[in-house]
C-alpha positions in Angstrom: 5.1 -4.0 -27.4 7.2 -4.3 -24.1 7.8 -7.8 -23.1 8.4 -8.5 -19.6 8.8 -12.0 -17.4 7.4 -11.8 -14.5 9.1 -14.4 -12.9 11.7 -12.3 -12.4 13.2 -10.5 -9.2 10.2 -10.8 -6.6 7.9 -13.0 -8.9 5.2 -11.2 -6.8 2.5 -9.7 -7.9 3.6 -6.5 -7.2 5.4 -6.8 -11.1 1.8 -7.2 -12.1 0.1 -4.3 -10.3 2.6 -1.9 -11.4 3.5 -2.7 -15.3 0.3 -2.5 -16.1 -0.5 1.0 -14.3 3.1 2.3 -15.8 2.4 1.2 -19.4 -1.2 2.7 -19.1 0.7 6.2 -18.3 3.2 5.9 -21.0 1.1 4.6 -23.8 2.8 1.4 -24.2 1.4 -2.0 -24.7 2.5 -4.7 -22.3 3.1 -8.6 -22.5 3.2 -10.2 -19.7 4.5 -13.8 -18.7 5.3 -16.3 -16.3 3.1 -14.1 -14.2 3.0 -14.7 -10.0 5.8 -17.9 -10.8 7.6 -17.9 -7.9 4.4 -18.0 -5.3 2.8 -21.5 -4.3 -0.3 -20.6 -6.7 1.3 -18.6 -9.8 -0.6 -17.0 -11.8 -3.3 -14.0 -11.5 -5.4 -14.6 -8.2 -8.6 -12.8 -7.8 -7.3 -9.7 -6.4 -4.7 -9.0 -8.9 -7.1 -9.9 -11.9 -9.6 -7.2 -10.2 -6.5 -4.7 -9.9 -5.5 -5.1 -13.8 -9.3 -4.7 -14.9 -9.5 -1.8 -12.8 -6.8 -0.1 -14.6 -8.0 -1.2 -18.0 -11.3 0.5 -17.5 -10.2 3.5 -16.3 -7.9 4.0 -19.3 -10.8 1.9 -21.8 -8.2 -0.2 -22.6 -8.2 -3.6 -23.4 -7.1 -6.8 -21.6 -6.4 -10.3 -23.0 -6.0 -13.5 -21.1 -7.4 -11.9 -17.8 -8.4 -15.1 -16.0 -7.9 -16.4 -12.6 -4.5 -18.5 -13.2 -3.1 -17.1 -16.5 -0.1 -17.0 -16.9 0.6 -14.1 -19.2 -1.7 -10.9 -20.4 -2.1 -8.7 -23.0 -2.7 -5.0 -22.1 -3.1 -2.2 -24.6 -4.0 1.1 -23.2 -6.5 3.6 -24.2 -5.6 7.2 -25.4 -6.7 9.1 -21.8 -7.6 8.2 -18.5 -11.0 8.9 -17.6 -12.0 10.0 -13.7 -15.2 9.9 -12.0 -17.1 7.3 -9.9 -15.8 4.0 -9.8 -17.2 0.6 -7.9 -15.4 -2.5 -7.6 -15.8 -5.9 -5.4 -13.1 -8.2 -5.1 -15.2 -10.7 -4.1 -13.3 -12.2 -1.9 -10.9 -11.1 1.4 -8.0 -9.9 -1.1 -6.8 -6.4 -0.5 -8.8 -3.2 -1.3 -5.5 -1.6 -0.5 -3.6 -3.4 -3.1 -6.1 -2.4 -5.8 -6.2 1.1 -4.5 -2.4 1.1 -5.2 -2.5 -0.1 -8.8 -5.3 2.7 -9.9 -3.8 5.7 -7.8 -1.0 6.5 -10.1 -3.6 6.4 -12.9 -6.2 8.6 -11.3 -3.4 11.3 -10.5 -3.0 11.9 -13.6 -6.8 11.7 -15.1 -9.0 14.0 -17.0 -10.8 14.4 -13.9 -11.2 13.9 -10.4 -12.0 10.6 -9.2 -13.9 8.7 -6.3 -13.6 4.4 -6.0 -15.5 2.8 -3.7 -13.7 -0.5 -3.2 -14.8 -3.7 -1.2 -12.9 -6.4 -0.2 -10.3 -7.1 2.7 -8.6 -4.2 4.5 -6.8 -6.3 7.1 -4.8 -9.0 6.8 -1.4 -10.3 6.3 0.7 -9.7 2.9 -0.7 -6.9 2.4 -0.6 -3.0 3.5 -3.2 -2.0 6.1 -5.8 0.8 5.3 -4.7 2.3 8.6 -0.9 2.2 7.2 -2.0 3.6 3.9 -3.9 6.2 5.3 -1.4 7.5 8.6 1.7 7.1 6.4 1.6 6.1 3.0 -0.1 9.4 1.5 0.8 11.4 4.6 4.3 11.0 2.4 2.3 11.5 -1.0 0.5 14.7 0.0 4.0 16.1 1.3 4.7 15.7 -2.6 1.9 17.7 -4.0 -0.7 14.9 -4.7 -4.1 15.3 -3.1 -5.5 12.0 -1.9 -7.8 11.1 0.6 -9.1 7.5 1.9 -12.2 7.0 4.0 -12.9 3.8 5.8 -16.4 2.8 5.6 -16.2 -0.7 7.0 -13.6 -3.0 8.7 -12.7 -5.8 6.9 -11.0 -9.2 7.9 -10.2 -12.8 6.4 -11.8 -14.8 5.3 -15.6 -13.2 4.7 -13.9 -9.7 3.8 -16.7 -7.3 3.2 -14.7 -4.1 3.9 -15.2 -0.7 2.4 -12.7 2.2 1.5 -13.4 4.9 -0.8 -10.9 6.7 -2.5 -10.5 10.7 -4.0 -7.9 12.0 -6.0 -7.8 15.2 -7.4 -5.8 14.9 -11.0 -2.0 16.9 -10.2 -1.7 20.0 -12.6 2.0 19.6 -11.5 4.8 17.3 -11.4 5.4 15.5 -8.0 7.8 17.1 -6.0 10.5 14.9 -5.2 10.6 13.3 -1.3 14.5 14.0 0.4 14.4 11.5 4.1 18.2 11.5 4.7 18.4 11.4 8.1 16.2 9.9 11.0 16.4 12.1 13.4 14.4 11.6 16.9 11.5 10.2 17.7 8.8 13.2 18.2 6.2 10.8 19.0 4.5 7.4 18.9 0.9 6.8 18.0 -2.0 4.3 17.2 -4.8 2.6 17.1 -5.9 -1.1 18.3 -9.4 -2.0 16.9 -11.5 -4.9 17.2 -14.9 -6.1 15.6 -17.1 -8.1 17.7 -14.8 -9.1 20.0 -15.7 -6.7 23.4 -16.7 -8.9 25.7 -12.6 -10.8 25.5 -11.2 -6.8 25.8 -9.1 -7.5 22.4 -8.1 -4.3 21.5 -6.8 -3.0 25.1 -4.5 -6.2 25.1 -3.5 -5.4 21.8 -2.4 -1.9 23.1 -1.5 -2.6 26.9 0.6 -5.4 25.2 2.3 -2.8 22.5 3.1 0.1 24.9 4.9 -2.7 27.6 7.2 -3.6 25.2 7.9 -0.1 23.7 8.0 1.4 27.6 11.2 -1.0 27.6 13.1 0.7 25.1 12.4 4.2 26.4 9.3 5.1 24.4 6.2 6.4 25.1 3.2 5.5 22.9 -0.7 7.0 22.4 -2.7 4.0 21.1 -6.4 4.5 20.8 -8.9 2.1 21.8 -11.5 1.4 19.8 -14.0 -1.4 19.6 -16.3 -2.1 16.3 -19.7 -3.6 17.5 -22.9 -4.0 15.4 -24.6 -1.9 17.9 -22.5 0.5 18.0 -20.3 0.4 14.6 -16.5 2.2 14.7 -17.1 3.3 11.3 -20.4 3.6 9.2 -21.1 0.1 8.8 -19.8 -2.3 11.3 -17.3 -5.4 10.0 -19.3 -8.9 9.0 -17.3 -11.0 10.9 -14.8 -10.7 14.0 -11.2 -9.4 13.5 -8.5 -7.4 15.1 -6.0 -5.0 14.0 -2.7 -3.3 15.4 -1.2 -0.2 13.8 1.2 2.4 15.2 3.2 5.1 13.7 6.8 6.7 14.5 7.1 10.6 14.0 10.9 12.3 14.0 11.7 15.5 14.1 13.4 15.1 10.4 9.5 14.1 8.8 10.8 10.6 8.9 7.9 7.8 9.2 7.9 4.6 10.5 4.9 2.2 11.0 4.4 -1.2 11.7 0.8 -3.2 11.8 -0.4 -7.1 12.2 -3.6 -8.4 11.8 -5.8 -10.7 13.7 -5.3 -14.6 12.9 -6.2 -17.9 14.4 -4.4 -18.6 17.5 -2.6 -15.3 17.6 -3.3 -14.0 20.6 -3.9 -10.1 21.2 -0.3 -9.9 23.4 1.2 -11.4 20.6 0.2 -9.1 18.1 0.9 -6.0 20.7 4.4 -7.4 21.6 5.3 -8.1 17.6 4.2 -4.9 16.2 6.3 -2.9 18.8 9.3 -5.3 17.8 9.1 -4.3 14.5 8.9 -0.7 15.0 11.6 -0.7 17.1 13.6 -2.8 14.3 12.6 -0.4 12.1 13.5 2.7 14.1 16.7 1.1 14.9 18.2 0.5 11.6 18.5 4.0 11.1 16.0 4.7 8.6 14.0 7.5 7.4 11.1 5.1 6.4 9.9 2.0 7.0 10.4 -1.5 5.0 6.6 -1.3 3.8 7.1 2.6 2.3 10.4 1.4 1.5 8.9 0.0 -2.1 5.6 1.3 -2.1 6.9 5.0 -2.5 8.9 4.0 -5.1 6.7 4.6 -8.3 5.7 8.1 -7.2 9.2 8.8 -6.9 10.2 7.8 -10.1 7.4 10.3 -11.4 8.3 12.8 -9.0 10.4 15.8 -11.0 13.9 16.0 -9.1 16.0 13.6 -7.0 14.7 11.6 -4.2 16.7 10.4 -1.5 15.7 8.0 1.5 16.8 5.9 3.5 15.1 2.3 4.2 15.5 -0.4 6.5 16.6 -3.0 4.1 16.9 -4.6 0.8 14.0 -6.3 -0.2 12.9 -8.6 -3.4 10.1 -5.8 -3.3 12.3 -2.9 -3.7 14.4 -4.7 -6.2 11.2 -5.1 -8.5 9.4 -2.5 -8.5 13.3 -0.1 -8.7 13.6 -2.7 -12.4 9.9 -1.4 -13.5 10.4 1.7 -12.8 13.7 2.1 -14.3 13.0 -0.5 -17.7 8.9 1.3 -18.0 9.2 4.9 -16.9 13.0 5.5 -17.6 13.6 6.5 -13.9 17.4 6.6 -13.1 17.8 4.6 -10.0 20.7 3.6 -7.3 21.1 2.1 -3.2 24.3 2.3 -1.6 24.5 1.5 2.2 20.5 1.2 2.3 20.0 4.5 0.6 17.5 4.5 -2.1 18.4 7.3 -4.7 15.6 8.2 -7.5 15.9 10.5 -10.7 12.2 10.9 -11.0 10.9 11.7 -14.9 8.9 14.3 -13.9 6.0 13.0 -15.7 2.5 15.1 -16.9 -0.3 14.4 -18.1 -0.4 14.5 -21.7 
């Protein structure tokens, strides 16, 4: 049985959502302790207890101590992983994304294809946007092979969340090909999308965007941000959003393939100028550095790197307890090979099959 503390480099629950995921692949039963001990409520929390069962069914494995606030689990995988349809509610605003992260290197790697219909949050802070997922994320992951798609079926914000994604994934019948981002390059283009839910009549979502393009306009840039407003009578999506909310999410294009995205969500005395003017700050701190992703992809790439076959090279904004953690899993699970040197993240992948 592999032993690990999870109190260790980010503490997050990040350790959580991918152990469990890694040791389903590779057959090996995981303990894990001191889980979440570094955050002001250790322990699993709803959304990461949802993520771990998640996994556990689709591999009809089994799961001890799986409780909102343990402090350590049990997991011993099944023998395949089993695809097809697949429903789950957080219950609660926690992200959809998030659990969508922890299955999809399961389901890539299935005995058939899969579909997940997930509810929950898909906006808030902490966690990755659906739009980031979807306009970067697996724009990177299809460039390696995989074939993933995510439909958004409802907006959903803290605190009633509510929000609907669905999820396919076709199994791969071939290794990952490995992802080489060594050089910026220039910006090709800037685009995004501003959305609100309910909140018209106080013009939310052109502030959000007039407020964003201002500040990129004074670093040179030109950007195409949509404008679109959720409203019960006339929903954005298939199902308008139960409650109000905003979002902000834009995306950097260079003529290298190098990504870079940056998103905030609606909150309590955050006005829409201030989301437009911060989300353009961090793009432009992004695009600035010098890298070839951004500091979200920076980590979140990193597990379908490490079972990519061949050498993957990018380069990312900064070092983060993120990226520490989840480059430790993947080398002490999957038996990656892993180095950074001057911000330059360099992966032997395993080049890992389906058994």
């Amino acid at each position: 049985m592999l032993t690990i503390d999870g109190s260790q480099k980010s503490g997050s629950g990040t350790i959580v959502r991918d152990a469990v995921p890694f040791c389903a692949l590779t057959g090996k039963s995981l303990r894990l302790f001191n889980i979440r001990s570094q955050r002001k409520k250790p322990g699993l929390r709803t959304q990461h207890l949802t993520a771990i069962r998640a996994c556990a069914q689709l591999c009809q494995g089994e799961l001890r101590g799986d409780e909102v606030g343990a402090s350590e689990i049990i997991f011993t995988p099944g023998k395949k992983i089993i695809g097809g349809n697949y429903r789950w509610d957080i219950g609660t605003a926690g992200s959809t994304i998030m659990l969508a992260m922890a299955v999809l290197p399961m389901a890539l790697f299935a005995d058939a294809p899969s579909r997940f219909t997930i509810t929950g949050g898909l906006f808030q802070d902490f966690a990755p946007s659906a739009f980031h997922f979807q306009q970067l994320f697996l724009t990177l992951l299809q460039r390696m092979g995989a074939d993933v798609e995510i439909t958004i079926i409802r907006p959903g914000y803290v605190p009633a969340g509510q929000g609907e994604i669905e999820l396919r994934v076709t199994p791969l019948t071939t290794p990952l090909q490995p992802i080489v981002l060594e050089e910026p390059g220039p910006v090709e283009k800037i685009e995004g999308i501003a959305l609100s839910s309910h909140l018209r009549q106080r013009n939310v979502s052109h502030r959000m965007g007039e407020a964003c393009e201002k500040e990129l306009r004074r670093e040179g840039y030109s950007a195409d941000i949509r404008i679109v407003y959720d409203e019960t009578d006339q929903p954005a999506f298939r199902k308008p959003a139960a409650q109000p909310g905003a979002v902000l999410a834009v995306r950097a294009q260079t003529g290298n393939g190098a990504l870079i995205g940056a998103d905030m969500a609606g909150a309590i005395r955050r006005s829409a100028e201030f989301i437009g003017k911060q989300v353009a700050r961090n793009l432009l701190a992004d695009l600035h550095s010098g890298a070839t992703v951004d500091r979200y992809l920076a980590d979140q790439l990193i597990p379908y790197t490490a079972l990519a076959a061949g050498v993957n090279r990018y380069r990312i904004p900064r070092m983060t307890d993120h990226v520490a953690a989840r480059l430790w899993l993947v080398e002490k699970i999957l038996g990656a090979r892993v180095s950074v040197q001057n911000n330059t993240v360099e992966i032997q992948g395993i080049g890992f099959r389906s058994s």
